[in-house]
C-alpha positions in Angstrom: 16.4 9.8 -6.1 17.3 7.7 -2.9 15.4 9.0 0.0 17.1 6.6 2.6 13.1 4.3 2.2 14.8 0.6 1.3 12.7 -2.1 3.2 10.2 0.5 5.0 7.0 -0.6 5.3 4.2 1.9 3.9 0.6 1.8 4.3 -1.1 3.9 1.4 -5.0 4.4 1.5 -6.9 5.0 -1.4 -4.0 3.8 -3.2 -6.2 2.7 -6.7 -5.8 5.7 -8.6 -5.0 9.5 -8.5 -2.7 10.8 -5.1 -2.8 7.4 -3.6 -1.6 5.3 -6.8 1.5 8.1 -7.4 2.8 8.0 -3.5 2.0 4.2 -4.0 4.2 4.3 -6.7 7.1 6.6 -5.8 7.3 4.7 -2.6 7.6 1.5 -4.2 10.4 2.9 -6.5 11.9 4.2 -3.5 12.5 0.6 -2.6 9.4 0.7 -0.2 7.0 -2.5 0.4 3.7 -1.2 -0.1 0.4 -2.6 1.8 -2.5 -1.1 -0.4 -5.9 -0.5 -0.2 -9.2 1.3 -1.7 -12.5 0.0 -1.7 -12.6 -0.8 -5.8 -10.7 -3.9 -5.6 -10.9 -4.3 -9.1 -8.9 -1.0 -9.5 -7.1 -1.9 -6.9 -5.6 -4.9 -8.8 -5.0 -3.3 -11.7 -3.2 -0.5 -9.3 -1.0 -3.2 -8.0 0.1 -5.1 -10.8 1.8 -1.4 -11.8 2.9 -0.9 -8.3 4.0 -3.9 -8.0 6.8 -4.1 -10.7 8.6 -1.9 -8.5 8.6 -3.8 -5.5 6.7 -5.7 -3.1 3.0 -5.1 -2.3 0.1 -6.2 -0.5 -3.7 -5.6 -1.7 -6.1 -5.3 1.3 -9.6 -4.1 -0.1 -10.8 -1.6 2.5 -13.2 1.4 3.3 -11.1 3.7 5.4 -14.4 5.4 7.2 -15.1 2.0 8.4 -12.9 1.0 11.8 -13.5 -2.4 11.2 -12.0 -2.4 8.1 -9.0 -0.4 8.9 -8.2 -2.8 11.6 -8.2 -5.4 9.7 -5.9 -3.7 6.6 -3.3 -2.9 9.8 -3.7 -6.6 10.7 -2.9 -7.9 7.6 -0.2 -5.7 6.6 1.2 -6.9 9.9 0.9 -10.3 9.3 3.1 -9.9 5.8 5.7 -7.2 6.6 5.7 -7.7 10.7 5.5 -3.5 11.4 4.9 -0.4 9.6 7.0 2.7 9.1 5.2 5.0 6.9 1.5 6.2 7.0 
């Protein structure tokens, strides 16, 4: 399917396993680049190595009730892709 996502940028919390890893996923096959997180970052690795044969991805451990921590996932997703286009 081509849902018109080539080059977006997609922040996916959560993204180690269940809901998060599939949209992870679709998006990447989608042509998305992905900036990932989940507070396993040991899952989280082994969630991106899958992801990441479909695309581009970035692996930001994070706790997503923690502010600090979500600021600085946005930060560094910013850094690599420069914006983002899907939440």
């Amino acid at each position: 399917m081509n849902l018109g996502l080539k080059n977006r940028v997609a922040m996916i919390a959560a993204a180690s396993k269940g809901i998060g890893k599939a949209c992870a996923l679709a998006l990447a096959a989608e042509g998305c680049k992905v900036s990932i997180c989940a507070r396993n970052l040991l899952e989280l690795d082994i969630a991106s190595d899958e992801i990441g044969m479909h695309g581009d991805v970035l692996v930001v451990p994070a706790d997503v009730s923690n502010p600090a921590d979500l600021a600085h996932w946005h930060i560094r997703t910013l850094e690599r892709f420069g914006h983002v286009d899907i939440l």
